[in-house]
C-alpha positions in Angstrom: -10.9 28.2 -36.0 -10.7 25.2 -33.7 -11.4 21.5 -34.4 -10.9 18.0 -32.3 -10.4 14.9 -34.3 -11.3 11.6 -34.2 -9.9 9.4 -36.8 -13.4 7.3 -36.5 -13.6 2.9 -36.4 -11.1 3.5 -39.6 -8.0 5.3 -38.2 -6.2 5.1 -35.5 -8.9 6.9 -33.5 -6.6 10.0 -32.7 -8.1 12.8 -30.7 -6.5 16.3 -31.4 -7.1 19.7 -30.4 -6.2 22.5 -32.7 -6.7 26.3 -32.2 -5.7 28.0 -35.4 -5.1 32.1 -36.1 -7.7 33.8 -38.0 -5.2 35.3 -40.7 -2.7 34.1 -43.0 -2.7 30.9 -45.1 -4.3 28.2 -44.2 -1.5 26.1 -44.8 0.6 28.7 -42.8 -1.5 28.9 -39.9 -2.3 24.9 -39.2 1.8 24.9 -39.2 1.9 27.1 -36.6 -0.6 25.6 -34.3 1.3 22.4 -35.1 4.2 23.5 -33.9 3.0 25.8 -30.9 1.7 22.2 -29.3 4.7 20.5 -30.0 6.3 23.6 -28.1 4.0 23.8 -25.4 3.9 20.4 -24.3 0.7 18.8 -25.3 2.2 16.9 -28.5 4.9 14.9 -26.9 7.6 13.3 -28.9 6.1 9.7 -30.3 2.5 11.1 -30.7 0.8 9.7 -33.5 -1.3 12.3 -35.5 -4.3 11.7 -37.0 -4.6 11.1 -40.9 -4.4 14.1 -43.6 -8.3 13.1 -44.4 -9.5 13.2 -40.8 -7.6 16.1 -40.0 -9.1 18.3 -42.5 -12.4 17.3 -42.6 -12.4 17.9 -39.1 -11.2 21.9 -40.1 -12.9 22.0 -43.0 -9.7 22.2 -44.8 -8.4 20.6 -48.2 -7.0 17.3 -47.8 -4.1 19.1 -49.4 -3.4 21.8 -47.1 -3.0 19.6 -44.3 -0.6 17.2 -46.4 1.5 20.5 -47.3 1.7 21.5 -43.6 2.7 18.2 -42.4 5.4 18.1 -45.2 7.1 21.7 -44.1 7.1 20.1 -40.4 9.0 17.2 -41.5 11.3 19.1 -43.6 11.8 21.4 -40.4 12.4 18.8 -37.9 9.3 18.8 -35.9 7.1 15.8 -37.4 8.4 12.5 -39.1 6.9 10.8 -41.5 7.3 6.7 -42.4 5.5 4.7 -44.9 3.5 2.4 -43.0 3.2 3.9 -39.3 1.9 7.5 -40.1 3.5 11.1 -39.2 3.9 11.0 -36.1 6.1 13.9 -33.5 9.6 14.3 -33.7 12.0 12.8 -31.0 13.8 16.1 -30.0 14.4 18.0 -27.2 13.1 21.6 -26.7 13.8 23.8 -23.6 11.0 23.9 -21.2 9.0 27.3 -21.3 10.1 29.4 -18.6 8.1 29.7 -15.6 8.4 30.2 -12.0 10.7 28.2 -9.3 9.6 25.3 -7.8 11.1 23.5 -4.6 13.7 21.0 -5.3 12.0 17.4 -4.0 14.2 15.9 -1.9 16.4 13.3 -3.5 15.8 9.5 -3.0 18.5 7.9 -1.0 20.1 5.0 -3.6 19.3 2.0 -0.8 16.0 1.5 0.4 16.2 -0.4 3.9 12.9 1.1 5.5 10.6 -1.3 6.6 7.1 -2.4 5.3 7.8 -2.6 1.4 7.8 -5.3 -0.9 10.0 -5.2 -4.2 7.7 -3.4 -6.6 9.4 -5.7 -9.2 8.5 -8.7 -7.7 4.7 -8.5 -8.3 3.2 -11.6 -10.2 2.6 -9.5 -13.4 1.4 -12.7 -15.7 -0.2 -15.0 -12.8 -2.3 -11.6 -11.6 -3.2 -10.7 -15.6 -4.0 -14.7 -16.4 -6.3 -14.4 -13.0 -8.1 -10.9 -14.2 -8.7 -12.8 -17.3 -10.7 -15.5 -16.0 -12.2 -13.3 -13.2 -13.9 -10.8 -15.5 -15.0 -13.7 -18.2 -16.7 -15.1 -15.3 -17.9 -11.8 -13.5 -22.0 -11.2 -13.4 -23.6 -8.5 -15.1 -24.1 -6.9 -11.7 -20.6 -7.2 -10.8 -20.2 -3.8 -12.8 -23.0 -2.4 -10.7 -22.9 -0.2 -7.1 -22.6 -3.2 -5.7 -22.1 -4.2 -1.8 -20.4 -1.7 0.5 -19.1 -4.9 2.1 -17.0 -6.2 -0.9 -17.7 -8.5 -3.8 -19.0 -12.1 -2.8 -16.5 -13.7 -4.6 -13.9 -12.1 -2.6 -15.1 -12.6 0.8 -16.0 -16.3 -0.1 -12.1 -16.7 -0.9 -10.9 -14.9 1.9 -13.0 -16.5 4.4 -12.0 -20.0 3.1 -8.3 -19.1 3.1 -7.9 -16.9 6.2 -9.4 -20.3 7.7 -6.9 -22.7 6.5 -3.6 -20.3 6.8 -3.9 -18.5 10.1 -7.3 -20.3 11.6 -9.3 -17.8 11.4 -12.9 -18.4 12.3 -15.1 -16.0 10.2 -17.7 -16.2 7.5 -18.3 -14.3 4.1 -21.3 -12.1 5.9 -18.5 -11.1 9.1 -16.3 -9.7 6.3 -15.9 -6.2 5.1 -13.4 -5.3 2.7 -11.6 -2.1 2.7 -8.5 -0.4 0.8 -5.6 -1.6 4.1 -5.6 -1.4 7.5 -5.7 2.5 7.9 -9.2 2.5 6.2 -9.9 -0.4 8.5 -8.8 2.2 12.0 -10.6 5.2 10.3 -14.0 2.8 9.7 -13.8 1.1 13.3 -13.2 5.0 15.0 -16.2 5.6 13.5 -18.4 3.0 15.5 -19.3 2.6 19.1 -17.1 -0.6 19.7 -19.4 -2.7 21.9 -19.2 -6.4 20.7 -22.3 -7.6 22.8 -24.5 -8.7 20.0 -27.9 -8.4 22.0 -27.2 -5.0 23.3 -30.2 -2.5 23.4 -30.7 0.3 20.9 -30.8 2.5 23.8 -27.6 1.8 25.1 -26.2 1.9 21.2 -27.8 5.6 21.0 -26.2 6.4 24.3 -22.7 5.0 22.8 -22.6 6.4 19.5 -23.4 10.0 21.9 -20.6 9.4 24.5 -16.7 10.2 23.7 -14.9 7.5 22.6 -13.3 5.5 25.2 -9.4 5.4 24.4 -7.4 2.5 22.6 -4.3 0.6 24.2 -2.0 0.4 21.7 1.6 -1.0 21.6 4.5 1.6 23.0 6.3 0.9 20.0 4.2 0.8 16.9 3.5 3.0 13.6 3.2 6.4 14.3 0.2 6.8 11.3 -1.3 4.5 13.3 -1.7 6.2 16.3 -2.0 9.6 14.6 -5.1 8.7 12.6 -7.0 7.4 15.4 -6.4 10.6 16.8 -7.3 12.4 14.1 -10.9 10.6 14.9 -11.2 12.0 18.3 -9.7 8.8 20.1 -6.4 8.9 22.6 -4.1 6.4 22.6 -2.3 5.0 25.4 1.0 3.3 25.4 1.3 -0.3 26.7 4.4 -1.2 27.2 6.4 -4.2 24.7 9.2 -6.8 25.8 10.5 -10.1 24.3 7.0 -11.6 24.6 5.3 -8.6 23.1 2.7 -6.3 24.5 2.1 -6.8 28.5 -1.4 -7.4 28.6 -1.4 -7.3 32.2 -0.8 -3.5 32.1 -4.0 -2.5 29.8 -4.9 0.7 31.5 -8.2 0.9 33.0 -9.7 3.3 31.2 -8.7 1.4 27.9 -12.2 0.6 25.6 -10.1 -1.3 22.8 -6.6 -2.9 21.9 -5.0 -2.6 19.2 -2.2 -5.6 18.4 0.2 -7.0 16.3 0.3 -10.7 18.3 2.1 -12.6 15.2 4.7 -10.3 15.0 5.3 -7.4 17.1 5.5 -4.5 15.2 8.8 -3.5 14.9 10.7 -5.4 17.6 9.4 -8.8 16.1 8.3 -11.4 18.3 5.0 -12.6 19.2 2.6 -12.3 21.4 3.5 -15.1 24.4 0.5 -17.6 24.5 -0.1 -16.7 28.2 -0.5 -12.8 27.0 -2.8 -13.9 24.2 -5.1 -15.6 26.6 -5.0 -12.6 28.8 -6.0 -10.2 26.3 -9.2 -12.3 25.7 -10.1 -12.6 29.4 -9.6 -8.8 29.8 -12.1 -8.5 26.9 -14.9 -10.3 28.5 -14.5 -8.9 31.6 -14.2 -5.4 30.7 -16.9 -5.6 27.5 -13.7 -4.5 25.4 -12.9 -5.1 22.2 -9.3 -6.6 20.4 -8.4 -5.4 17.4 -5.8 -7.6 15.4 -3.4 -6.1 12.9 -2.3 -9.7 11.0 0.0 -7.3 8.7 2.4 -9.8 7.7 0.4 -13.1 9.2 2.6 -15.0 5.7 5.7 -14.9 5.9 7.1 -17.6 8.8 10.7 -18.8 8.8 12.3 -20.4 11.4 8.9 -21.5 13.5 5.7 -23.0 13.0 2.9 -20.8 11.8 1.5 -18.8 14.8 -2.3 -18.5 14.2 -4.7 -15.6 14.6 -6.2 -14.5 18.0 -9.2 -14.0 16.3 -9.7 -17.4 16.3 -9.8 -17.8 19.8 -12.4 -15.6 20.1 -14.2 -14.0 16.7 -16.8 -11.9 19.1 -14.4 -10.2 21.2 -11.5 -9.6 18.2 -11.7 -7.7 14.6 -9.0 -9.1 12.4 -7.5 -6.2 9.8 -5.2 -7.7 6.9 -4.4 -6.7 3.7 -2.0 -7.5 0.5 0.3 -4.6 0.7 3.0 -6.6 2.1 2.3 -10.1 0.3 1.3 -8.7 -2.9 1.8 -4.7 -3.6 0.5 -1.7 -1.8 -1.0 -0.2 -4.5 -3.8 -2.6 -5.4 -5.4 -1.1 -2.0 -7.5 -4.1 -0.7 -7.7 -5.4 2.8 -10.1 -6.9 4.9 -11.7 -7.0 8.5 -13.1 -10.3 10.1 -15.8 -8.6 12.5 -17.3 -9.5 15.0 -21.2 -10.0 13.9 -22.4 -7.1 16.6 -19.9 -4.8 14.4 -20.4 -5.3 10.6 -23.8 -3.5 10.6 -21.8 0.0 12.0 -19.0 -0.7 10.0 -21.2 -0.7 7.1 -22.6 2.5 7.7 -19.3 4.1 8.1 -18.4 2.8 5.0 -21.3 4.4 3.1 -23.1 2.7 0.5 -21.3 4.0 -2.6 -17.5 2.3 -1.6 -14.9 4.9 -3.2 -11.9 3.2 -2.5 -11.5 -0.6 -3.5 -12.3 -1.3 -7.6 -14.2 -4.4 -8.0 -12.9 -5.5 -10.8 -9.5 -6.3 -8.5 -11.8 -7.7 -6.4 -12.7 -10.0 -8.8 -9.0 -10.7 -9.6 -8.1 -11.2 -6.1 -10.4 -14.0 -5.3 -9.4 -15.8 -8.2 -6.3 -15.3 -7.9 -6.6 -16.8 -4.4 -9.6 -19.6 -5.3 -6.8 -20.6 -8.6 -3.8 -21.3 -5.8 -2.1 -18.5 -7.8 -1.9 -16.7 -4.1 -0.6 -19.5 -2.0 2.5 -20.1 -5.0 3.2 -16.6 -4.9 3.6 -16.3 -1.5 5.9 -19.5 -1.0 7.9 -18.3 -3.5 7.9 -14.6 -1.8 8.7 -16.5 1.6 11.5 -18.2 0.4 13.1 -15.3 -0.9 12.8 -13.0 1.9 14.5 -16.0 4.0 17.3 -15.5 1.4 17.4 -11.9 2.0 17.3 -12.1 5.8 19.9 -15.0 6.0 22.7 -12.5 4.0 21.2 -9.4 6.3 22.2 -11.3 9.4 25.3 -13.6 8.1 27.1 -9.6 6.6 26.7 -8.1 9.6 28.0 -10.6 11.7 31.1 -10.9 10.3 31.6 -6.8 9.8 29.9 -5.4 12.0 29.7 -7.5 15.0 29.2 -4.9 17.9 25.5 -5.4 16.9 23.1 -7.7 17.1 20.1 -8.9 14.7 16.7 -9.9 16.1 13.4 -10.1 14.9 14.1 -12.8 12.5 11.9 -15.5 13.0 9.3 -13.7 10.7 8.2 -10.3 8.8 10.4 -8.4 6.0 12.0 -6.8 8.9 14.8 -7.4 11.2 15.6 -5.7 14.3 19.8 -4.1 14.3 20.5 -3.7 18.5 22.9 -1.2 18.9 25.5 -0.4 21.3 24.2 2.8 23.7 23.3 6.1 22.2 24.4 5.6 18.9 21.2 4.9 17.0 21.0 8.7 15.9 24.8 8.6 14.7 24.2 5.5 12.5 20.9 6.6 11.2 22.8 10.0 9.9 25.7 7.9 9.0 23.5 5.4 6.8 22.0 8.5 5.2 25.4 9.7 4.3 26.1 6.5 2.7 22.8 6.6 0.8 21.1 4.3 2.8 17.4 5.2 3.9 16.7 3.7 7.2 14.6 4.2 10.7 16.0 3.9 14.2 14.2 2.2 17.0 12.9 5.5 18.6 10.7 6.4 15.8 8.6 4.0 16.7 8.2 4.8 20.7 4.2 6.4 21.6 5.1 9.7 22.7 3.6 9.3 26.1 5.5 6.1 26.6 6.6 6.2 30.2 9.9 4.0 31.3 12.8 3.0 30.0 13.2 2.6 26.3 14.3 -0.6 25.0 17.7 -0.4 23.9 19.2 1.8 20.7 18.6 -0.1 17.9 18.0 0.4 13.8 14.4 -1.3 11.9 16.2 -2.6 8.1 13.7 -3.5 5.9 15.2 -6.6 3.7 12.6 -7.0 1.2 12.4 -3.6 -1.1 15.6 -3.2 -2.9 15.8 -5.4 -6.3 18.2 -7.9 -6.1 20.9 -6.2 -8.5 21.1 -3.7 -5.6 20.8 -6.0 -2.0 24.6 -5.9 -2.0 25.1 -3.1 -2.5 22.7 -1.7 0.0 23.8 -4.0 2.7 27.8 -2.9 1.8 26.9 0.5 2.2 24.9 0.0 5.4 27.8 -1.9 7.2 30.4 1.1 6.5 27.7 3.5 7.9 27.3 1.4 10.8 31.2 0.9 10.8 31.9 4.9 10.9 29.2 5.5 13.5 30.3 2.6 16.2 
C-alpha cells in the first residue's frame, strides 16, 4: 500500500510519499515507513507533515491510526509535535547509511584573491526584488511566451540606451542579441561566417559558411577558456603580442580573419588600448574585410582616469561589442549582450536557435528595469567606490611590507597586477597557497604559442571577492606568502 498526499487549498499543501508493508498493524506499519524516510533521507529534519485527516484519507486509513502513529514517533524521538505549527520531523542527527567512497573535493583555500569575481554578498538583494516586482506587473501576456531568440524588447531598449550614454556605444535595439555572458557570445559568433560587408552575395555567404574558419588574433595574455572554446569550435588562435599600451595591432598576423580585444582594460595586465592602436585595429578591419570583436568585460568600473569609451563606437560595422553583468552585478544571473554589426545579427540568430535555453526572461524583464529605474547606475557607483577602497588598501599593504614588488593595473577592473622580482612567481603562488590564499601567477595567462620574451613574473589578485570581515585578513596572509617566497 502506497499513497501521496496533498493536504488540498485547506492544509498546508504537503506532498508525501509513503510505501507501507503488507502485514502487521496498520498503525505498526505506517510507523515504520515513517521512520524508514526519516532514516533514508527523504524526510529531513524541519519537514512539515501533512495533517492526520489528509494523511489517512489519502491511505485509506482511520483518522485514528494515523494520530496513534504520529504519537509513538513523538514519544520515540523521531517526530515533534506543537500546538499551533503541526508535527513536524525531529531535529537529530542519524548516521549516514553506508555506502561506497567517494573522492574527497578539494578544499577551498580560506582567501579568495583570483580575479574576475564580485562579492556574492554584495548583490542588490532588495533594489533587484523591488525591480522584479514592477517588471513582472508590467510584463505582456506574451512576455511568458517563446518569445525572441534575440532577447526581450524591453531589455535591448534599455541596454541600447545605456550602453550609449556610459561607454558611447552606437547600436540600436534590432543590432542587439542577448546571450547568457561572453562565452555564449564566442561559441555563437564561431558559429558564423564573420564577413561584416552588409551587401555581400549569398553566393559568397554559401561559399563562407563552406570554407574553414579563418583564425582569430587574440591577446598573448588573456583567459585561457577563452581561447580553448573557440577551439573547441574548430578556429586557431594566434597570439598577438601585449605591452604597456595593450595589444600591438601592428603585428595582427596575416592570416588573421577576426580580433578578439579587451581595449578598456587589457585583460590581465590592465591598461588600455593606446588610441593610435585603437585606430589601427579599425584600419586593418577595412582593409582586410576583418572583423573586431570587443570584450567590454568590466567597461564600469574607472578610478583614477576618465571613462575610456567603446571601440565599437568608432566603428559599429566593423566591431561586435560582448558585455555582460557577471562582474557589475553577479555571475549567476547569466545575461550578456552583443552589439552586432547589422550584416551579423541574422547568423547570430540562427546559431542561437529559435527556442533560447539559456537566458530566463523573466530576468530579462528585471534587468531592464532595473537599468530604465536608475537602480543599475546607483549600484554600480556604489560598487565603484568600494572596489577603489579595496584597491587603495591592496596597493598602500603591500608597499609598506612587501616593497620588492610592484602593483599595476590600477587605474581600472577588480584586478591589480603584483610585478615580481625574477623567477619567483611559481614560489609565491605555492607560498600563497600554503597561507590559504588562492591566487594566479602571470604565466597562466600567456597563449601557449606565444613566441618572445614573457613580460616579467608577476601575480593577478583579485580585490573584489572576499567579504569585507575577511579583506584583512586575506591581504595579511598574502604579504607573509609573498614575504617567505622573496
Amino acid at each position: 500500500m502506497s499513497g501521496t498526499v496533498d493536504a488540498g487549498p485547506g492544509g498546508p499543501g504537503v506532498d508525501l510519499h509513503l510505501e507501507l508493508g503488507a502485514s502487521g498493524s496498520r498503525r505498526a506499519v505506517l510507523a515504520e515507513a515513517l521512520r524508514e524516510a526519516v532514516r533514508g533521507g527523504r524526510l529531513a529534519p524541519g519537514t512539515l507533515l501533512p495533517p492526520y485527516r489528509s494523511l489517512a484519507a489519502d491511505l485509506g486509513i482511520a483518522r485514528n491510526t494515523v494520530a496513534d502513529a504520529y504519537a509513538e514517533l513523538v514519544a520515540e524521538g523521531w517526530l515533534t509535535s506543537r500546538q499551533g505549527s503541526g508535527t513536524r520531523v525531529a531535529e537529530r542527527v542519524l548516521a549516514p547509511a553506508p555506502g561506497p567512497a567517494r573522492p574527497a573535493a578539494p578544499a577551498a583555500l580560506p582567501y579568495d584573491l583570483v580575479q574576475g569575481k564580485p562579492d556574492p554578498g554584495a548583490f542588490p538583494r532588495a533594489a533587484w526584488l523591488a525591480a522584479a516586482r514592477r517588471a513582472l506587473t508590467a510584463a505582456p501576456h506574451e512576455a511568458f511566451g517563446v518569445g525572441d531568440p534575440r532577447g526581450r524588447i524591453e531589455l535591448r531598449r534599455a541596454l541600447a540606451a545605456y550602453l550609449a550614454r556610459v561607454r558611447g556605444v552606437r547600436t540600436t535595439p534590432d543590432r542587439i542579441v542577448v546571450c547568457s555572458g561572453t562565452a555564449h557570445a564566442l561559441r555563437l559568433l564561431a558559429r558564423v561566417p564573420l564577413a561584416t560587408h552588409a551587401r555581400e552575395k549569398p553566393a559568397r555567404q554559401t561559399a563562407a559558411r563552406k570554407a574553414p574558419p579563418r583564425p582569430w588574433a587574440v591577446e598573448a595574455y588573456g583567459l585561457p577558456y577563452h581561447q580553448g572554446l573557440l577551439g573547441e569550435a574548430g578556429i586557431h588562435t594566434l597570439p598577438l603580442a601585449v605591452d604597456e599600451d595593450g595589444a600591438r595591432i601592428a603585428e595582427i598576423p596575416p592570416e588573421a580573419g577576426t580580433v578578439l580585444l579587451t581595449p578598456a582594460h587589457q585583460f590581465p595586465t590592465g591598461g588600455p588600448l593606446h588610441p593610435e592602436r585603437r585606430a589601427g585595429v579599425l584600419e586593418w578591419a577595412r582593409r582586410s574585410g576583418g572583423l573586431v570583436v570587443e570584450d567590454d568585460y568590466d567597461g564600469e568600473f574607472r578610478y583614477d582616469r576618465r571613462p575610456v569609451g567603446a571601440v565599437q563606437s568608432l566603428d559599429p560595422d566593423r566591431t561586435v561589442l560582448l558585455g555582460s553583468v557577471s562582474k557589475s552585478l553577479s555571475p549567476a544571473l547569466r545575461i550578456g549582450w552583443m552589439c552586432l554589426p547589422e550584416a551579423l545579427v541574422d547568423g547570430v540568430v540562427e546559431a542561437k536557435g529559435l527556442r533560447e535555453p539559456h537566458t530566463s526572461a523573466t530576468e530579462q524583464l528585471t534587468l531592464a528595469e532595473f537599468v530604465d529605474s536608475g537602480a543599475y547606475d546607483r549600484h554600480v557607483r556604489r560598487m565603484r567606490q568600494h572596489h577603489r577602497v579595496r584597491r587603495d588598501r591592496l596597493a598602500a599593504v603591500l608597499a609598506e611590507r612587501v616593497p620588492r614588488v610592484r602593483v599595476t593595473g590600477l587605474a581600472a577592473g577588480l584586478h591589480a597586477l603584483v610585478e615580481l622580482p625574477p623567477g619567483t612567481e611559481r614560489s609565491a603562488v605555492a607560498a600563497a597557497a600554503r597561507h590559504g590564499v588562492a591566487v594566479e601567477g602571470l604565466a597562466d595567462y600567456r597563449h601557449p604559442e606565444a613566441l618572445g620574451p614573457a613580460l616579467p613574473d608577476g601575480l593577478v589578485v583579485g580585490y573584489a571577492t572576499p567579504p569585507d570581515r575577511l579583506y584583512p585578513a586575506a591581504l595579511d596572509a598574502l604579504c607573509q606568502a609573498l614575504a617567505a617566497a622573496l
